[in-house]
PDB file of N, CA, C and O in Angstrom:
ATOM      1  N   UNK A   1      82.828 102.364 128.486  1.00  0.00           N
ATOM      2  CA  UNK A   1      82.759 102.303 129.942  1.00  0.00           C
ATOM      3  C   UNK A   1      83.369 100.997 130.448  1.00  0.00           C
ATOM      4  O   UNK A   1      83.353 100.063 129.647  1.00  0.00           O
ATOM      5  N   UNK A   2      84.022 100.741 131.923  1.00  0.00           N
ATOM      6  CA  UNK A   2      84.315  99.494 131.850  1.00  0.00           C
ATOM      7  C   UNK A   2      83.201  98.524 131.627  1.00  0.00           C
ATOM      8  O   UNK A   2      83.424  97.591 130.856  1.00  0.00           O
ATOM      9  N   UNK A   3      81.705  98.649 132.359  1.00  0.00           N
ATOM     10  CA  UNK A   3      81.123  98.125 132.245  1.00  0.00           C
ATOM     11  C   UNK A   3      80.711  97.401 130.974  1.00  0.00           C
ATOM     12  O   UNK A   3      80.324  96.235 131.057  1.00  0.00           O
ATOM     13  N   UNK A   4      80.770  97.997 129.854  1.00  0.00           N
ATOM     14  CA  UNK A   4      81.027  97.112 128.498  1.00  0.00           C
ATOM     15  C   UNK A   4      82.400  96.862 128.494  1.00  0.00           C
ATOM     16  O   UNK A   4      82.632  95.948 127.703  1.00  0.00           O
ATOM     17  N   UNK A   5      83.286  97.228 128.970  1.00  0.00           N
ATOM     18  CA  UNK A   5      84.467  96.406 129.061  1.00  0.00           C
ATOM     19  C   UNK A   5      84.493  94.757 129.611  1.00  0.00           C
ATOM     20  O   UNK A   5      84.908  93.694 129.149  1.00  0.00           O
ATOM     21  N   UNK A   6      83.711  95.255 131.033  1.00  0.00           N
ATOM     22  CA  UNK A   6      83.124  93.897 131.615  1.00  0.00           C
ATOM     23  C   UNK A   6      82.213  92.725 130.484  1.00  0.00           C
ATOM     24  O   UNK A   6      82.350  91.503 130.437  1.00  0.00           O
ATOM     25  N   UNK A   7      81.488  93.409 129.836  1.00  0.00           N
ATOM     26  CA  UNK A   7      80.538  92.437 128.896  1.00  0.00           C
ATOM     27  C   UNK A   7      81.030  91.697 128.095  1.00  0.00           C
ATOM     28  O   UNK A   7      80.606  90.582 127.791  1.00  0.00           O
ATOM     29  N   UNK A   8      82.448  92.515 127.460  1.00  0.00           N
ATOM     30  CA  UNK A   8      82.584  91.873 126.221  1.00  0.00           C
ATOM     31  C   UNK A   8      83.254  91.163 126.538  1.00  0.00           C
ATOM     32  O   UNK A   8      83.117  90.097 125.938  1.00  0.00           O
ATOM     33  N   UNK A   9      84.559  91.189 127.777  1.00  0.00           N
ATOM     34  CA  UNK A   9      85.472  90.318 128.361  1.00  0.00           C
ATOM     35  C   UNK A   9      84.751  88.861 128.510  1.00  0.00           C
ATOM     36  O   UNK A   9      85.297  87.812 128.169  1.00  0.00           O
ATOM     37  N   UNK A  10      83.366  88.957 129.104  1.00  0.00           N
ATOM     38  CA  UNK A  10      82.574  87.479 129.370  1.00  0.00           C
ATOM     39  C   UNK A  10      82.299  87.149 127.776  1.00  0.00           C
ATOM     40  O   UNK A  10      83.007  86.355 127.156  1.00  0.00           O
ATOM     41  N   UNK A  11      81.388  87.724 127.294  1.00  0.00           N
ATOM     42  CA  UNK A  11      81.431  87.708 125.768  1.00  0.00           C
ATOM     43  C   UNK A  11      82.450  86.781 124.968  1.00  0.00           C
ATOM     44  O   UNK A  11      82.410  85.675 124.430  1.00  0.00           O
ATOM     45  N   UNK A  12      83.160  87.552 125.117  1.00  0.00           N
ATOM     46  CA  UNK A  12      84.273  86.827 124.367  1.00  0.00           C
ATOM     47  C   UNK A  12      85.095  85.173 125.117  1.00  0.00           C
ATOM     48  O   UNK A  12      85.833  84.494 124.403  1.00  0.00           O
ATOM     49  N   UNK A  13      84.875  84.884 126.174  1.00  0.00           N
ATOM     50  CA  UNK A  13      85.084  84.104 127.157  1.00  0.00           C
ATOM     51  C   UNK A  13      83.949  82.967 127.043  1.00  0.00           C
ATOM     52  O   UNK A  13      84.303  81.789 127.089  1.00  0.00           O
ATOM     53  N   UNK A  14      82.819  83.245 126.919  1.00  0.00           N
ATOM     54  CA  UNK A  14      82.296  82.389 126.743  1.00  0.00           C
ATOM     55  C   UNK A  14      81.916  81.779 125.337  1.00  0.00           C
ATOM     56  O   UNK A  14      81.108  80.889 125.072  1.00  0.00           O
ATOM     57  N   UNK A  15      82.663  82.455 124.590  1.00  0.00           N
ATOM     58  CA  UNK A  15      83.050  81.319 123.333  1.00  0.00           C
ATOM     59  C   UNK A  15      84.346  80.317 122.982  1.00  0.00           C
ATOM     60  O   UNK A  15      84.728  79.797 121.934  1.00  0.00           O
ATOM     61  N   UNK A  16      84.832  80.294 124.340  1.00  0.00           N
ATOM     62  CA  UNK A  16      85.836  79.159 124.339  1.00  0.00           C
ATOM     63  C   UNK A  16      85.303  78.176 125.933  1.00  0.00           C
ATOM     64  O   UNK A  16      85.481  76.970 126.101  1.00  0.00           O
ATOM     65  N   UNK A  17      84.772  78.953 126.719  1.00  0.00           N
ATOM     66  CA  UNK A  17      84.601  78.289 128.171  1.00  0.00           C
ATOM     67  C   UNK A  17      83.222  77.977 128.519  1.00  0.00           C
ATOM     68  O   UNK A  17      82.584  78.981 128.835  1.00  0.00           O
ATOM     69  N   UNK A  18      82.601  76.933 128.554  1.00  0.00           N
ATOM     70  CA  UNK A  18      81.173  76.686 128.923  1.00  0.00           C
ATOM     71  C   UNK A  18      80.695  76.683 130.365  1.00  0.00           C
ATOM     72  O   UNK A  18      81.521  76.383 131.228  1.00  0.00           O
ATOM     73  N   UNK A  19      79.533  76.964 130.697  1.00  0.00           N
ATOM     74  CA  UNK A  19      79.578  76.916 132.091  1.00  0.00           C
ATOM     75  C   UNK A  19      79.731  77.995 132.968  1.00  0.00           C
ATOM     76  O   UNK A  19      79.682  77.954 134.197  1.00  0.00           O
ATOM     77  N   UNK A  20      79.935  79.036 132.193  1.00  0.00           N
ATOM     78  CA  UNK A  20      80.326  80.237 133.319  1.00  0.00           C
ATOM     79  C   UNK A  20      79.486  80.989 134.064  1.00  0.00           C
ATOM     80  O   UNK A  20      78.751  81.907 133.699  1.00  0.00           O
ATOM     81  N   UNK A  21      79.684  80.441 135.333  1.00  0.00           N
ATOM     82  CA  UNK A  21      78.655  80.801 136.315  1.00  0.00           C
ATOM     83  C   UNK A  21      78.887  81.550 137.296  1.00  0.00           C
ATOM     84  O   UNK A  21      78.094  81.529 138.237  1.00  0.00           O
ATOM     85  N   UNK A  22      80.571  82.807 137.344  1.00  0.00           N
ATOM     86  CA  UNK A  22      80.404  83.890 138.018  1.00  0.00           C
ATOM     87  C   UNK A  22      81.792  84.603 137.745  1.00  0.00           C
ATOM     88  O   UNK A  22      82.833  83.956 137.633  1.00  0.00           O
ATOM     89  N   UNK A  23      81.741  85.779 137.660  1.00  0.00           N
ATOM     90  CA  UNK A  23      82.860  86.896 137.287  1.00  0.00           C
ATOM     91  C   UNK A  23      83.707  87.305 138.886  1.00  0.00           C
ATOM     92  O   UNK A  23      83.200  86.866 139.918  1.00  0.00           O
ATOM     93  N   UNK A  24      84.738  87.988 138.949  1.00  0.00           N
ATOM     94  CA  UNK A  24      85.434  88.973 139.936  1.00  0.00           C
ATOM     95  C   UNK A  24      86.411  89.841 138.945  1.00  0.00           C
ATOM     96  O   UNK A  24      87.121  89.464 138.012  1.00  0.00           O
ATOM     97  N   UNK A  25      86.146  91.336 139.575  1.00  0.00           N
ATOM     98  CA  UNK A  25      86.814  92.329 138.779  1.00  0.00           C
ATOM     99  C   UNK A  25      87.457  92.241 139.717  1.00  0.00           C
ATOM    100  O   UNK A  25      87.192  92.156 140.916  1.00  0.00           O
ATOM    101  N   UNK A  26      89.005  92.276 138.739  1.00  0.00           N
ATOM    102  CA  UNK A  26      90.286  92.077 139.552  1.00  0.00           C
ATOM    103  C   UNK A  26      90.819  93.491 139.782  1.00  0.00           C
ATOM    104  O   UNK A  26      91.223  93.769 140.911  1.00  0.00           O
ATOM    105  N   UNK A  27      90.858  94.481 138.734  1.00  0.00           N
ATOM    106  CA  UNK A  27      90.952  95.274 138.374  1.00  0.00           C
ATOM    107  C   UNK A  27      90.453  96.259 136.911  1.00  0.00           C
ATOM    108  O   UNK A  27      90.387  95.905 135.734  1.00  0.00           O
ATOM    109  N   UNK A  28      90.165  97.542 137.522  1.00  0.00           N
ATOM    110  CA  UNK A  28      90.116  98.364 135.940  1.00  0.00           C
ATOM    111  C   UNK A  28      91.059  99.673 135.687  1.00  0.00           C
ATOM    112  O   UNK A  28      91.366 100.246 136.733  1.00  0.00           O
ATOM    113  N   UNK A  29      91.506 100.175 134.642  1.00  0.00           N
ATOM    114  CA  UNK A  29      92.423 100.817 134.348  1.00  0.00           C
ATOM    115  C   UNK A  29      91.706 101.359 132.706  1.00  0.00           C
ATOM    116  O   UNK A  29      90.617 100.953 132.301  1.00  0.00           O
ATOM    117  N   UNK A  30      92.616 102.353 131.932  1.00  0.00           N
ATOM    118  CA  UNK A  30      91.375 103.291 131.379  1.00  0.00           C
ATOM    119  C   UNK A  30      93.233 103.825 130.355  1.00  0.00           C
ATOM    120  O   UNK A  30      94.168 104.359 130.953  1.00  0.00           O
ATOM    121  N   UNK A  31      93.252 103.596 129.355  1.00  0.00           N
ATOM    122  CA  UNK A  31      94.186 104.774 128.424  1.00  0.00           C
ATOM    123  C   UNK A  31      93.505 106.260 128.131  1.00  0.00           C
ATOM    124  O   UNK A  31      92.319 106.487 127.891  1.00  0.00           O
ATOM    125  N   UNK A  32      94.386 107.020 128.204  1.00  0.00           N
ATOM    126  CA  UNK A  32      94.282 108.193 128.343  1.00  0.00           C
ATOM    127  C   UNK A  32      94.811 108.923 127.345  1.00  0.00           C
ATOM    128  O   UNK A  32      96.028 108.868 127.523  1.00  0.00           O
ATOM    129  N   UNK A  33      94.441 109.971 125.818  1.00  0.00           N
ATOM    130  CA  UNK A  33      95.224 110.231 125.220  1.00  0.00           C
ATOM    131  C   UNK A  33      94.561 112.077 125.387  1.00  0.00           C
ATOM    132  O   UNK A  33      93.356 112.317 125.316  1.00  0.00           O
ATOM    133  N   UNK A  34      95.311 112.855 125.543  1.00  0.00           N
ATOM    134  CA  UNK A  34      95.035 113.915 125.421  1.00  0.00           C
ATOM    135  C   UNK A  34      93.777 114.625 126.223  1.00  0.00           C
ATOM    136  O   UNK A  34      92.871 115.292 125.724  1.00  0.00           O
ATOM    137  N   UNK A  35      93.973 114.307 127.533  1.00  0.00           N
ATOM    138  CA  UNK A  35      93.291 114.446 128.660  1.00  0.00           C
ATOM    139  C   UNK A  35      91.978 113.644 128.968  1.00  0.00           C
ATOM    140  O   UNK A  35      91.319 113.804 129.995  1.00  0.00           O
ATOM    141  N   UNK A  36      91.644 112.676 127.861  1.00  0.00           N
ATOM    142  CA  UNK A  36      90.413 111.777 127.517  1.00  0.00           C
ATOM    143  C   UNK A  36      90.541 110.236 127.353  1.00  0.00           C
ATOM    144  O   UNK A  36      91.390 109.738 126.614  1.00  0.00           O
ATOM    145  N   UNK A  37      89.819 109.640 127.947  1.00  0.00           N
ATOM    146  CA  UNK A  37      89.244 108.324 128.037  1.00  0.00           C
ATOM    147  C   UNK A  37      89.484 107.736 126.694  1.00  0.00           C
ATOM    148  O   UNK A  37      88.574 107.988 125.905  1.00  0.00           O
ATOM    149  N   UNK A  38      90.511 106.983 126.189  1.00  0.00           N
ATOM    150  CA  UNK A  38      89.780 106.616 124.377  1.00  0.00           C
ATOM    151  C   UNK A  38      89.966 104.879 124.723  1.00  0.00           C
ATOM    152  O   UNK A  38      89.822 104.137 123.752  1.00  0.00           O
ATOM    153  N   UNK A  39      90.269 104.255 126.037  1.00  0.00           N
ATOM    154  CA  UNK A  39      89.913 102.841 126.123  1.00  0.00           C
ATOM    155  C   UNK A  39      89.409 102.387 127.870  1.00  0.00           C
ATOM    156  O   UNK A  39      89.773 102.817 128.965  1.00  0.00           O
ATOM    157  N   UNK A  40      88.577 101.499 127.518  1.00  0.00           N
ATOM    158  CA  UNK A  40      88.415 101.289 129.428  1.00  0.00           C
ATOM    159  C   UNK A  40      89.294  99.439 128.978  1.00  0.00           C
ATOM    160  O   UNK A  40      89.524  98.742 127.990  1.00  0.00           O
ATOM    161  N   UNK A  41      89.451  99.424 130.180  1.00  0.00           N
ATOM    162  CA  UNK A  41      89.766  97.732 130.399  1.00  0.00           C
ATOM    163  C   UNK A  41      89.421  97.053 132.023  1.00  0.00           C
ATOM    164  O   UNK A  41      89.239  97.621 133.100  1.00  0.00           O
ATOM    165  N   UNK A  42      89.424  96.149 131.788  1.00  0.00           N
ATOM    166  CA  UNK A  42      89.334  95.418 132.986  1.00  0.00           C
ATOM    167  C   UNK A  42      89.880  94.014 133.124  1.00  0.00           C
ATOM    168  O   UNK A  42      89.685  93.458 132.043  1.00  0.00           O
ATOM    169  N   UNK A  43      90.246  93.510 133.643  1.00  0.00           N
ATOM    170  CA  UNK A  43      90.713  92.577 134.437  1.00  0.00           C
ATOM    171  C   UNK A  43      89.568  91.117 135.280  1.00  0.00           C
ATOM    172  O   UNK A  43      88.990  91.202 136.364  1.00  0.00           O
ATOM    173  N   UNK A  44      89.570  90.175 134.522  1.00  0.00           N
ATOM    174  CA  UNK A  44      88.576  89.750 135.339  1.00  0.00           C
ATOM    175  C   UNK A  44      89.164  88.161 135.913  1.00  0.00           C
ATOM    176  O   UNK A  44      90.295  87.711 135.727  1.00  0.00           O
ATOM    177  N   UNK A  45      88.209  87.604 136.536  1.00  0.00           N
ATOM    178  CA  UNK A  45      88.581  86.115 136.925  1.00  0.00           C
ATOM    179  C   UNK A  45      87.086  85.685 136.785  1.00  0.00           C
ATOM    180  O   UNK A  45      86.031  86.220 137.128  1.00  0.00           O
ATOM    181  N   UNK A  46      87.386  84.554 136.173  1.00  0.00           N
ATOM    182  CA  UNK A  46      86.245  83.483 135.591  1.00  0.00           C
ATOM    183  C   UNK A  46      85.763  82.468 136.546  1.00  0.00           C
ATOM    184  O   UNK A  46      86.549  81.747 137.161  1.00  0.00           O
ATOM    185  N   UNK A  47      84.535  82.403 136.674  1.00  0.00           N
ATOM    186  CA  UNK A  47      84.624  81.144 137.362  1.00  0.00           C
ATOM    187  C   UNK A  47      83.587  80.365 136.732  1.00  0.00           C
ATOM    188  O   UNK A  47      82.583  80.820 136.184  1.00  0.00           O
ATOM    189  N   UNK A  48      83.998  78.841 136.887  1.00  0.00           N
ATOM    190  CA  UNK A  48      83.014  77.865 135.324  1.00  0.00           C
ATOM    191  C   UNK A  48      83.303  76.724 136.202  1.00  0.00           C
ATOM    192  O   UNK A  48      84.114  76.546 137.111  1.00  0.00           O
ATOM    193  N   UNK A  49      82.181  75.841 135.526  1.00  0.00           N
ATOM    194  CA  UNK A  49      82.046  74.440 135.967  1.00  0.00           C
ATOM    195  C   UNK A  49      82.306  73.119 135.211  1.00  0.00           C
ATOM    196  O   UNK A  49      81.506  72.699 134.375  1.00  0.00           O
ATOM    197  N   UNK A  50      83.739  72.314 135.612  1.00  0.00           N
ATOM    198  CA  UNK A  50      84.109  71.761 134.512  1.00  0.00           C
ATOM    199  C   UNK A  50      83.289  69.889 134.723  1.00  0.00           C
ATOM    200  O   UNK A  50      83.408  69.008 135.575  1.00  0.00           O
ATOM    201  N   UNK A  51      82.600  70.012 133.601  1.00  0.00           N
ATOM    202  CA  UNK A  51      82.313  68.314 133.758  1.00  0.00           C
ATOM    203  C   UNK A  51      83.152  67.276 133.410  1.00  0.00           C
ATOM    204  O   UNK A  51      83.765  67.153 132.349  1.00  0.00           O
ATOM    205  N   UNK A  52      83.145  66.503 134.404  1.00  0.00           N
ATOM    206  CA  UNK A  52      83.985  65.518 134.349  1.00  0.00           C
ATOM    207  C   UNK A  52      83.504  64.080 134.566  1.00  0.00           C
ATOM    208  O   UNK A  52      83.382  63.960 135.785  1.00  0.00           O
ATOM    209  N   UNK A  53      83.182  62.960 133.975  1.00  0.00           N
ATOM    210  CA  UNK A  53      83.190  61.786 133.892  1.00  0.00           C
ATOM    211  C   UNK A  53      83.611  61.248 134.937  1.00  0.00           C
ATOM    212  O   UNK A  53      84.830  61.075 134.960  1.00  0.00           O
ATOM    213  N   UNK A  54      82.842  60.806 136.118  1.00  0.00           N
ATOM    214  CA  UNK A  54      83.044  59.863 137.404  1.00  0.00           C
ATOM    215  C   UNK A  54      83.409  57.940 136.440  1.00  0.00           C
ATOM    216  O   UNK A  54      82.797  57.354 135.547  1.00  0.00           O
ATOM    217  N   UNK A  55      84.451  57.645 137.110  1.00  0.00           N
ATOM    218  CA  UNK A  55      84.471  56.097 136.391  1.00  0.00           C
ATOM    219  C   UNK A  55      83.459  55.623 137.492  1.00  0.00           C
ATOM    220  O   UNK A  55      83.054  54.460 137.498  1.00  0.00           O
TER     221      UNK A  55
END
């Protein structure tokens, strides 16, 4: 479903990006082989909070 499409996209995102404190589906789209669903995808935008050291 996309919706585990959605999960794993953060999933997998938040083992390189810390901080992630909100999603936007940009888009979803779906392969199709022989009149059937065999992938969902989605499209997302990240949004994270980067810390940074005030001098």
């Amino acid at each position: 479903s996309w919706e585990d499409a959605i999960h794993k996209a953060v999933e997998e995102a938040a083992k390189s990006i810390d901080n992630i404190s909100g999603i936007e589906v940009v888009n979803q789209t779906a392969n199709v082989k022989n009149g059937k669903i065999v992938e969902y995808k989605a499209n997302i935008q990240i949004a994270y909070r980067a810390d940074k050291e005030l001098d």
